[in-house]
C-alpha positions as a Python dict, from the first residue, in 0.01 Angstrom:
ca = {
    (1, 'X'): (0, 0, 0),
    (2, 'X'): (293, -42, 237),
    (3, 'X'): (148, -386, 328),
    (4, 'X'): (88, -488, -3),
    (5, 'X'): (451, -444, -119),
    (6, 'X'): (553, -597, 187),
    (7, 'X'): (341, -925, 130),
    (8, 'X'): (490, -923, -283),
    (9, 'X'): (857, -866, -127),
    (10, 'X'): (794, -1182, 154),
    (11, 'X'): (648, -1409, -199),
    (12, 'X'): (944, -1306, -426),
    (13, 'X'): (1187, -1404, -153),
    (14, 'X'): (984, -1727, -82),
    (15, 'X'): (1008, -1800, -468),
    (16, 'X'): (1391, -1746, -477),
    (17, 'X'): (1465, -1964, -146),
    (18, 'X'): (1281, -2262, -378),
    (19, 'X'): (1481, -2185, -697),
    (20, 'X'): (1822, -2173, -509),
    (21, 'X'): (1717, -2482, -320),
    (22, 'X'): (1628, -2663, -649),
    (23, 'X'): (1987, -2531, -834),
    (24, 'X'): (2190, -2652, -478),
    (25, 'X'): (2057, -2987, -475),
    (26, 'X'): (2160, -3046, -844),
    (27, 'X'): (1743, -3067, -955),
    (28, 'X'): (1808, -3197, -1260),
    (29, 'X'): (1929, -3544, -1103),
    (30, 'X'): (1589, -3544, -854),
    (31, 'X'): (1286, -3721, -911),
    (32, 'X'): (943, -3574, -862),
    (33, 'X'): (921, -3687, -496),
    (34, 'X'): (1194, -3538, -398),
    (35, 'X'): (1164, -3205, -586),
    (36, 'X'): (816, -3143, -478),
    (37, 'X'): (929, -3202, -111),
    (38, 'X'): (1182, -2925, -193),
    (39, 'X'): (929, -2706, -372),
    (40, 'X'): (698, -2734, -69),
    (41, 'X'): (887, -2675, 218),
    (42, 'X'): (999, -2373, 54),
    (43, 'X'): (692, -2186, -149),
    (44, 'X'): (359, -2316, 49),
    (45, 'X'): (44, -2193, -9),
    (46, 'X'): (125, -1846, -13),
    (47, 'X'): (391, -1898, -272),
    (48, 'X'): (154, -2118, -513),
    (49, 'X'): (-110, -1865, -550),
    (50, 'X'): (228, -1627, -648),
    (51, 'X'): (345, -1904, -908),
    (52, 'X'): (-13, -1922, -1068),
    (53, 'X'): (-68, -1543, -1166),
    (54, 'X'): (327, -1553, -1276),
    (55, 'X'): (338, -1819, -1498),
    (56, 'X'): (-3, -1736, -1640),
    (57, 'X'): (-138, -2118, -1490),
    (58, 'X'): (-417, -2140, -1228),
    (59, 'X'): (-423, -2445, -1185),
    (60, 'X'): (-48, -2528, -1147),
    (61, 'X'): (-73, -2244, -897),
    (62, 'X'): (-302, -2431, -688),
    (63, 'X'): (-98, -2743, -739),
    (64, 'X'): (177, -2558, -621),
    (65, 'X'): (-40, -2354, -317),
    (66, 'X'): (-169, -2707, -188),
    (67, 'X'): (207, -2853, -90),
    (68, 'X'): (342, -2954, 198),
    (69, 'X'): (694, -2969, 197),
    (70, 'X'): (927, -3196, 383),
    (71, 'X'): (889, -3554, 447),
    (72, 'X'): (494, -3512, 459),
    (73, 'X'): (525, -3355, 49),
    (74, 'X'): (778, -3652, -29),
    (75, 'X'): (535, -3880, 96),
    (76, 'X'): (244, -3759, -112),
    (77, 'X'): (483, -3692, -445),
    (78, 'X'): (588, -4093, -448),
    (79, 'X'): (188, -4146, -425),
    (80, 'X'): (144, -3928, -679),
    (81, 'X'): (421, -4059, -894),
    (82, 'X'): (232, -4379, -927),
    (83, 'X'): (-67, -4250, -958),
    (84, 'X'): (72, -4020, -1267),
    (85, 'X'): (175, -4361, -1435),
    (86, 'X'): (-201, -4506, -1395),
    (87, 'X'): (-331, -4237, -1585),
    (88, 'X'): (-132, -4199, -1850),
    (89, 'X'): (-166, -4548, -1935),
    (90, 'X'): (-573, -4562, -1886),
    (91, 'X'): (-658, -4196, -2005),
    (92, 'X'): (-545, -4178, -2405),
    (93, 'X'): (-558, -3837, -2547),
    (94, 'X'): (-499, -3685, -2229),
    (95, 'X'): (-158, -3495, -2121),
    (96, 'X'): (-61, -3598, -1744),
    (97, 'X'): (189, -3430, -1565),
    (98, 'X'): (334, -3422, -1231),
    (99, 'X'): (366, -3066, -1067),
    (100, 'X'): (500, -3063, -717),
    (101, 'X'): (283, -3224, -484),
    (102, 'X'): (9, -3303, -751),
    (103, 'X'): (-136, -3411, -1124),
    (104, 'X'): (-221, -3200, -1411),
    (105, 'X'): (-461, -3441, -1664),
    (106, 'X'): (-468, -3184, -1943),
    (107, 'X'): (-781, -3273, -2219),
    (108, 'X'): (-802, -3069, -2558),
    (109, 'X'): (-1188, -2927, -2567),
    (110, 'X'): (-1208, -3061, -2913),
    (111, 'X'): (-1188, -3428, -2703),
    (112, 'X'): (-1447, -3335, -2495),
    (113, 'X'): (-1654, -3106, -2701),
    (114, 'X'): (-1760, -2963, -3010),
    (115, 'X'): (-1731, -2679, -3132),
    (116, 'X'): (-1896, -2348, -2928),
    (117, 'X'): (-2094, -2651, -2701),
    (118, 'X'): (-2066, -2716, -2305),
    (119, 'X'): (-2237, -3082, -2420),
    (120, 'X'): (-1941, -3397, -2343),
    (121, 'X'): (-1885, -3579, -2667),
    (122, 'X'): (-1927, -3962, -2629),
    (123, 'X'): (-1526, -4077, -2657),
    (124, 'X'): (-1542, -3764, -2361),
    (125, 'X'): (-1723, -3949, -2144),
    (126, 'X'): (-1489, -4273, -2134),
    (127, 'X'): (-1214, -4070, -2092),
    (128, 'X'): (-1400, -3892, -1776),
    (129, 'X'): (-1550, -4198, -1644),
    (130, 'X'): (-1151, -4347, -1597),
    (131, 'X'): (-1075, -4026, -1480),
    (132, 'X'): (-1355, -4081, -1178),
    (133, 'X'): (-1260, -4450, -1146),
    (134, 'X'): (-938, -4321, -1057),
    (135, 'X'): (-1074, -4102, -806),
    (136, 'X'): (-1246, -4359, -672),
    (137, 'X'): (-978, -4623, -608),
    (138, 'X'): (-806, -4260, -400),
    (139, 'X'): (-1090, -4112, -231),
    (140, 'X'): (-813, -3901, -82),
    (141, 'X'): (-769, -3657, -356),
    (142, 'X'): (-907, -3325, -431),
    (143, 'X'): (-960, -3170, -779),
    (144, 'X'): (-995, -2839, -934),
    (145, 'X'): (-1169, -2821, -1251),
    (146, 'X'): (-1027, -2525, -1514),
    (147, 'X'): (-1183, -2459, -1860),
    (148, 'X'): (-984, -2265, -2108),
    (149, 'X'): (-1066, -2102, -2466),
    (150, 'X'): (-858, -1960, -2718),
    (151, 'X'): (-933, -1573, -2828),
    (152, 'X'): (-1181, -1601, -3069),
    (153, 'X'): (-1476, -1454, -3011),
    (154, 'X'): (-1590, -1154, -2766),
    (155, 'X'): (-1401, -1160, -2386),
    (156, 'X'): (-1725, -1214, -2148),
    (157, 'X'): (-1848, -1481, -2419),
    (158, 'X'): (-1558, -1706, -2407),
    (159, 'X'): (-1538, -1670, -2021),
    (160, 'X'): (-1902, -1804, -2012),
    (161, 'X'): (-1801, -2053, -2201),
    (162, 'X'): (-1484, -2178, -2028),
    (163, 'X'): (-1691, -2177, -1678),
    (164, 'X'): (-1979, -2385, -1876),
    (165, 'X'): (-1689, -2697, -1969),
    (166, 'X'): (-1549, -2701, -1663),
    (167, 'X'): (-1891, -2711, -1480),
    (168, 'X'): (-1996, -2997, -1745),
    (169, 'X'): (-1722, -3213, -1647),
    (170, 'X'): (-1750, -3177, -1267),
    (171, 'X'): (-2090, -3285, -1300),
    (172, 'X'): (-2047, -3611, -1546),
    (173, 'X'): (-1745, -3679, -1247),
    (174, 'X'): (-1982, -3631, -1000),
    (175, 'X'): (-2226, -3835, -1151),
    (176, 'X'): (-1974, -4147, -1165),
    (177, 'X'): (-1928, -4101, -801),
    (178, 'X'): (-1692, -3877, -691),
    (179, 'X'): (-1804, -3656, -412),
    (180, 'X'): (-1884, -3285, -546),
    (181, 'X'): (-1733, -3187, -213),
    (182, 'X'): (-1387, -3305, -343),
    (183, 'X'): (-1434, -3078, -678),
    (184, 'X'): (-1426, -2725, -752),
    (185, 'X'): (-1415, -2547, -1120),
    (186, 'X'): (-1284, -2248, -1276),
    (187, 'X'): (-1331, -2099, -1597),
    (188, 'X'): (-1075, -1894, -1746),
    (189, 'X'): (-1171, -1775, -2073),
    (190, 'X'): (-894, -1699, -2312),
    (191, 'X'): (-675, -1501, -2019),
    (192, 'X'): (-391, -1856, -1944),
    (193, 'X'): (-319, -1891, -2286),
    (194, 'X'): (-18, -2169, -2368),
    (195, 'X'): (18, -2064, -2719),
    (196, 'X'): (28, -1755, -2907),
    (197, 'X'): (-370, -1747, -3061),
    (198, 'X'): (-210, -1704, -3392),
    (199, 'X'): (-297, -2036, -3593),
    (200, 'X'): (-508, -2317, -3589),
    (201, 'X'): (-268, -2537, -3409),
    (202, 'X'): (-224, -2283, -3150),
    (203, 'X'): (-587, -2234, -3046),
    (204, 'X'): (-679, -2537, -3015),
    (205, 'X'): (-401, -2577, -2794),
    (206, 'X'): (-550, -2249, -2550),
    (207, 'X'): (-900, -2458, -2602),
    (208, 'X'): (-839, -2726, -2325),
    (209, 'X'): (-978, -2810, -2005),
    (210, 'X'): (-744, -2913, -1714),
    (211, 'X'): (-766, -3119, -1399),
    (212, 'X'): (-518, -3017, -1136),
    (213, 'X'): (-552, -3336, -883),
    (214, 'X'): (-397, -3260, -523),
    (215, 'X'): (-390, -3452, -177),
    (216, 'X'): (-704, -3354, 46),
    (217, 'X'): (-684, -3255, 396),
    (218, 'X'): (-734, -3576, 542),
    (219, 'X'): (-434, -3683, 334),
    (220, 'X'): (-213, -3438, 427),
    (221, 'X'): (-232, -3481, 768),
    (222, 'X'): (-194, -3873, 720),
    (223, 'X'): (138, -3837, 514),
    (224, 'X'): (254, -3551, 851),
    (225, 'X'): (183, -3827, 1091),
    (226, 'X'): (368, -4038, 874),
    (227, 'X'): (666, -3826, 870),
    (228, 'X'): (664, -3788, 1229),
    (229, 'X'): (582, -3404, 1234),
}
């Protein structure tokens, strides 16, 4: 017990030495290459997995767990920056944002599925197959596959579910040719709501499927050498 409260005090200090970095450098005059260098170097790994089960987001927790930090994270946020802009221009429907070090592509299921089915929809596919062409042109990626559901229905149902969509599109991905060694899924059921599950609008916001999109190994340790570290 003593260790465990140890390890939460070391995470919540961690978290604070990021947010009092981000308020002294003025944040809200950064751009994303520079505030996910600062969001790095001070959170890490440890820190991200913190962020995720705080802010109710596992995949902008492993975003955030994935960074860098330093010159090596401001390397890989510029890369990412552009990368950001490709999507959003050849991905309609989808929500892309940047999150530290990395991309959340954020798809409503209703895109991708219909209703209570794990089966892609048609329009899904084109959506997924730029998605992989993407991949493809930056073999130096990694991506992490979430499904979500909103909270109709019974609990172990709608987890089923959720792992069932995210496993459908890591396999159409796969099948356009990214590695399934660069991939991993999730499913999440109805527990990382972003809405209250209260009307329409609402739950088919919770119904989603996200792809958080971070730099692989090899990457990271191309953007250090880079940096000089």
């Amino acid at each position: 017990m003593h260790a465990t409260n140890v390890r939460l005090r070391r995470s919540a200090l961690v978290l604070s030495a990021a947010a009092v970095a981000l308020s002294g450098t003025g944040c809200a005059s950064l751009n994303n290459k520079e505030r996910g260098a600062i969001i790095g170097a001070a959170t890490g790994a440890a820190a991200g997995g913190l962020v995720g089960r705080s802010n109710g987001s596992t995949s902008r927790g492993a975003i955030i767990g994935a960074a860098v930090g330093g010159a090596a994270g401001a390397i890989i946020g510029h890369q990412m920056d552009q990368r950001a802009k490709q999507l959003e221009q050849n991905i309609p429907g989808a929500r892309v944002e940047r999150v530290a070090e990395g991309i959340l592509v954020t798809f409503e299921s209703g895109l991708l599925f219909d209703f209570d089915s794990d089966v892609l929809r048609d329009a899904a596919r084109t959506n997924l197959r730029e998605l992989a062409a993407n991949f493809s042109r930056y073999p130096d990626t990694d991506l992490l596959v979430v499904g979500h559901t909103d909270s109709q229905g019974e609990d172990a149902y709608n987890q089923r579910l959720s792992e069932r969509r995210a496993a459908a599109a890591a396999t159409y991905l796969t099948s356009q040719g990214v590695p399934r060694t660069r991939i991993r899924t999730s499913g999440r059921g109805e527990a990382e709501p972003v809405a209250q599950n209260d009307s329409d609008a609402n739950r088919q916001a919770n119904r989603r499927v996200e792809v958080a999109i971070t730099a692989s190994e090899a990457a990271k340790t191309q953007a250090q050498r880079q940096a000089g570290n």
